[in-house]
C-alpha positions as YAML, in Angstrom:
chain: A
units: angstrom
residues:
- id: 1
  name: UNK
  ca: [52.64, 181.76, 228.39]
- id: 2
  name: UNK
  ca: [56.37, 182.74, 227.42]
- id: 3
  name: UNK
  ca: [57.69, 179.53, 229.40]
- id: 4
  name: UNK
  ca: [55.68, 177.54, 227.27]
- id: 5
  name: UNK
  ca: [56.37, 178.79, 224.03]
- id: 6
  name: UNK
  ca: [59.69, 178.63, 225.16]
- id: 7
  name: UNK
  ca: [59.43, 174.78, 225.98]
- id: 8
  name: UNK
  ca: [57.38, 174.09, 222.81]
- id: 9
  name: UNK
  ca: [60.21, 175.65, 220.69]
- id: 10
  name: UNK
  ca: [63.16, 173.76, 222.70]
- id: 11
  name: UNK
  ca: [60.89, 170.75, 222.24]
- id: 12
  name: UNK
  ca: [61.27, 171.07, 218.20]
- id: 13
  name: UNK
  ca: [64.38, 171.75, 218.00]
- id: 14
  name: UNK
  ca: [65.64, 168.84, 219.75]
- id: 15
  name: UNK
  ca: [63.35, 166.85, 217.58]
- id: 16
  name: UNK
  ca: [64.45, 168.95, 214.42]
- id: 17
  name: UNK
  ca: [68.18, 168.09, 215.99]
- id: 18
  name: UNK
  ca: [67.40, 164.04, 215.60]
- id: 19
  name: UNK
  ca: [66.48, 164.59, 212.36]
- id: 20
  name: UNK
  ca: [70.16, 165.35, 210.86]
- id: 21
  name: UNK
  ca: [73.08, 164.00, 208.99]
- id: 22
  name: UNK
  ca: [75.00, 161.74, 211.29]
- id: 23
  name: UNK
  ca: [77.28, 160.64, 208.44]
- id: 24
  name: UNK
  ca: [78.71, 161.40, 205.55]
- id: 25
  name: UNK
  ca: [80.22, 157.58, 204.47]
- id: 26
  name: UNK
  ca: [79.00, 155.54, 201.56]
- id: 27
  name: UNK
  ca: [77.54, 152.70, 203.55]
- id: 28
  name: UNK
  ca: [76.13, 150.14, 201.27]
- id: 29
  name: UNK
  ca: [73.07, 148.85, 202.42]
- id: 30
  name: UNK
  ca: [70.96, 145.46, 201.26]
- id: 31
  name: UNK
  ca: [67.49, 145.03, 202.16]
- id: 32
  name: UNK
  ca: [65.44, 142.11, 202.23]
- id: 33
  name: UNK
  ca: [61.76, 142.24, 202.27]
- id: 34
  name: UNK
  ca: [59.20, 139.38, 202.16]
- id: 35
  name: UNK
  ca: [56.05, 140.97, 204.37]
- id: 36
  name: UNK
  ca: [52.93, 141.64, 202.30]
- id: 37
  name: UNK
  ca: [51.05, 143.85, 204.32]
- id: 38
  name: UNK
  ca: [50.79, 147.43, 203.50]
- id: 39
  name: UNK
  ca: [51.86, 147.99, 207.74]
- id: 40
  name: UNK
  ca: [55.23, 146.94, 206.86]
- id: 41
  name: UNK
  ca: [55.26, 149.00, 204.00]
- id: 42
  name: UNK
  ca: [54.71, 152.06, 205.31]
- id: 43
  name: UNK
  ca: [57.42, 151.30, 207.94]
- id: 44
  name: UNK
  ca: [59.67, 149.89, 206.11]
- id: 45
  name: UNK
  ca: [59.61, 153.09, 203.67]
- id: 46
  name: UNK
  ca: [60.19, 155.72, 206.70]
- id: 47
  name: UNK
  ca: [62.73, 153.34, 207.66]
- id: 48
  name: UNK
  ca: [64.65, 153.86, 204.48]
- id: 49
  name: UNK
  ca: [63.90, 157.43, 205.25]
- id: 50
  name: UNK
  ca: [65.28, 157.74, 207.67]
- id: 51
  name: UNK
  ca: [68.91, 156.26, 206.71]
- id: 52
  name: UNK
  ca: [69.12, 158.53, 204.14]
- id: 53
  name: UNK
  ca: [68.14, 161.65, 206.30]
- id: 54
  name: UNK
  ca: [70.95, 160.79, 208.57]
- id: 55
  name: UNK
  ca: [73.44, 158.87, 205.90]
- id: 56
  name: UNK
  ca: [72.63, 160.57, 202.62]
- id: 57
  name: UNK
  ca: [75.75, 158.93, 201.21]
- id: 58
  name: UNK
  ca: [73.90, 155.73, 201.28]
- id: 59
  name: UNK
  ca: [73.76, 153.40, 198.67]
- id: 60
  name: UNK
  ca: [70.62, 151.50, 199.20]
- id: 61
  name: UNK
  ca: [69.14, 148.19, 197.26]
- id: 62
  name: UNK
  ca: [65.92, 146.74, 198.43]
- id: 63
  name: UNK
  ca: [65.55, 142.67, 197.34]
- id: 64
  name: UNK
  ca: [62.08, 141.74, 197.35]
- id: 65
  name: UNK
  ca: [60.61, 137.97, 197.43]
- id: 66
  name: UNK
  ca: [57.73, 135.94, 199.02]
- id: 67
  name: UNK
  ca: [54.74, 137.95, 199.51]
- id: 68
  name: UNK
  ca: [57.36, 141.49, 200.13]
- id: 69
  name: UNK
  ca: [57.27, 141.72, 195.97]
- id: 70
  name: UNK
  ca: [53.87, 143.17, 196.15]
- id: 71
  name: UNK
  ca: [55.15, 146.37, 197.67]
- id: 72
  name: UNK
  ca: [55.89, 146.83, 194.27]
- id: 73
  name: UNK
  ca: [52.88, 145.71, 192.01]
- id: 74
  name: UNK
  ca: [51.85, 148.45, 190.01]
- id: 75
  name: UNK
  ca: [47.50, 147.60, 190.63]
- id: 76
  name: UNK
  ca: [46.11, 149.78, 193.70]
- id: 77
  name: UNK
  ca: [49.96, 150.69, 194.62]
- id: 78
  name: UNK
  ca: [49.39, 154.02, 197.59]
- id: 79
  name: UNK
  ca: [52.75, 153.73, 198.00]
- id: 80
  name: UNK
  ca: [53.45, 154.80, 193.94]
- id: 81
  name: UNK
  ca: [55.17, 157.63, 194.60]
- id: 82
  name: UNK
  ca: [56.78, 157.31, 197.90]
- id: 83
  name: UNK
  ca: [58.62, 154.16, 196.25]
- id: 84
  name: UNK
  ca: [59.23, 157.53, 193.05]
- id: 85
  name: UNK
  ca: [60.98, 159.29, 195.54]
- id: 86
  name: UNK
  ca: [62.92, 156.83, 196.85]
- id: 87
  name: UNK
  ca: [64.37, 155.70, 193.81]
- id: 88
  name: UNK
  ca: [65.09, 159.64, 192.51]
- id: 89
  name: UNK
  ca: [66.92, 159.26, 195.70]
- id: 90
  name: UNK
  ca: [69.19, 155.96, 194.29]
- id: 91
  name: UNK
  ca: [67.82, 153.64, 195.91]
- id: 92
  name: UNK
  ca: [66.89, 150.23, 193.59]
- id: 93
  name: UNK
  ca: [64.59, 148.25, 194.01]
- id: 94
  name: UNK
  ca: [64.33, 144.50, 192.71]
- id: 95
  name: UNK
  ca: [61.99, 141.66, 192.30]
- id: 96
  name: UNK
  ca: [62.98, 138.00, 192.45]
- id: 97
  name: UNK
  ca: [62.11, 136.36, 188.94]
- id: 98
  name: UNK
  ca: [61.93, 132.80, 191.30]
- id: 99
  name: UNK
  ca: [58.88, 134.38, 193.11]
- id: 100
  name: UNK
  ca: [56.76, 135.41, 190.06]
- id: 101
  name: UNK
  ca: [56.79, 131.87, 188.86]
- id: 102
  name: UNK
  ca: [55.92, 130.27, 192.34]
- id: 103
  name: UNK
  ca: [52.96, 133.04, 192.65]
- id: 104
  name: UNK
  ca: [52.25, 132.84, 188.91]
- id: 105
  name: UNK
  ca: [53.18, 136.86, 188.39]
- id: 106
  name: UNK
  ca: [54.14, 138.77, 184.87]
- id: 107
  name: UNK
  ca: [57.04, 141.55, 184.89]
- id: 108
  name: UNK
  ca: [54.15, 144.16, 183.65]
- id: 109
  name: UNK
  ca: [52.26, 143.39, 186.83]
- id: 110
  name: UNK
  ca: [55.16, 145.28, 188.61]
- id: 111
  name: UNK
  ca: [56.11, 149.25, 188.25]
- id: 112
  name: UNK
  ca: [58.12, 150.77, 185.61]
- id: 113
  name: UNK
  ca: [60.78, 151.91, 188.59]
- id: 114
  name: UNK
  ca: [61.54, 147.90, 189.45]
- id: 115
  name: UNK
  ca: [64.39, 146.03, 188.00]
- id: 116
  name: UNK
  ca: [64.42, 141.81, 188.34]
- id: 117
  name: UNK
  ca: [66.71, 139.29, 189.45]
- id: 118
  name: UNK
  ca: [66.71, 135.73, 189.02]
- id: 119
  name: UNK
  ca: [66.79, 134.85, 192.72]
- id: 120
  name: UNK
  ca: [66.75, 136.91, 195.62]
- id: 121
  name: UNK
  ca: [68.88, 134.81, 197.66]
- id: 122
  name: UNK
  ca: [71.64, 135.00, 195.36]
- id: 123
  name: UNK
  ca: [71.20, 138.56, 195.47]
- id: 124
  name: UNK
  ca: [72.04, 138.87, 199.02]
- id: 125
  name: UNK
  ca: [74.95, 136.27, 199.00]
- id: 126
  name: UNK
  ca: [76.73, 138.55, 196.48]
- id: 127
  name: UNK
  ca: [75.82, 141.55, 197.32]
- id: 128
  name: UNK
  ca: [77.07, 140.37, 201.03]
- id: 129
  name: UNK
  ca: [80.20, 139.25, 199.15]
- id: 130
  name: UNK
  ca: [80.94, 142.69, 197.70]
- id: 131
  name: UNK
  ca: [81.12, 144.51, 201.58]
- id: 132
  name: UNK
  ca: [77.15, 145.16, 201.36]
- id: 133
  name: UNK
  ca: [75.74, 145.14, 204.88]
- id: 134
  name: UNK
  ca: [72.46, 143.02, 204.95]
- id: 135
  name: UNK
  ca: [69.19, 144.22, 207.20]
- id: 136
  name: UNK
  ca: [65.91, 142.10, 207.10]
- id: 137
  name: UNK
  ca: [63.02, 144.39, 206.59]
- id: 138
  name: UNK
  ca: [59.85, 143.96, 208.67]
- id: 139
  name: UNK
  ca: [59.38, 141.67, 211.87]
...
């Protein structure tokens, strides 16, 4: 009984061990996001997560177009105040202002934590331009 206890507790702390800072550095960080489903929403927010568990220092911006803005429409939203958190945590996130007239969308349609750009591609290009290290979000 002992030897498992024993195991169970090495167990967690190797897993509590994974779940540290591995660096201190700024590292500026650009998402892009265009999945719609609520899947790649929930994984894409533990993936954020999980940067900032282990690079706290992170400077995070999350560019959303395509069907990926709806991650951040305020109707039926479970992800509310996850998305909160995150952005008490500094990370922004933004909508493309190209994509709500393609899909017909209003700024109020979106949460109160969401700022807009005029396109999302441009975004990324200067962003990139400014040392920001890009990541596409979702498969």
């Amino acid at each position: 009984m002992r030897l498992s206890i024993f195991f169970l507790l090495l167990s967690f702390s190797v897993f509590v061990a994974k779940a540290q800072v591995i660096s201190e550095a700024e590292h500026k960080i650009i998402f892009q996001l265009t999945e719609g489903n609520t899947e790649a929403h929930s994984k894409f927010i533990r993936q954020i997560n999980n940067v900032l568990v282990a690079a706290p220092n992170s400077k995070i911006e999350v560019v959303t177009h395509d069907m990926g803005v709806d991650l951040l429409k305020k109707d039926n939203n479970t992800f509310t105040k996850d998305l909160e958190t995150l952005v008490d945590m500094g990370v922004e996130f933004v909508v493309c202002e190209n994509t709500l007239k393609q899909r017909n969308l209003k700024k109020e349609q979106f949460l109160a934590l969401v700022n807009f750009v005029p396109s999302a591609i441009l975004e990324l290009v200067i962003k990139q331009e400014q040392g920001w290290i890009y990541i596409k979000a979702g498969g």
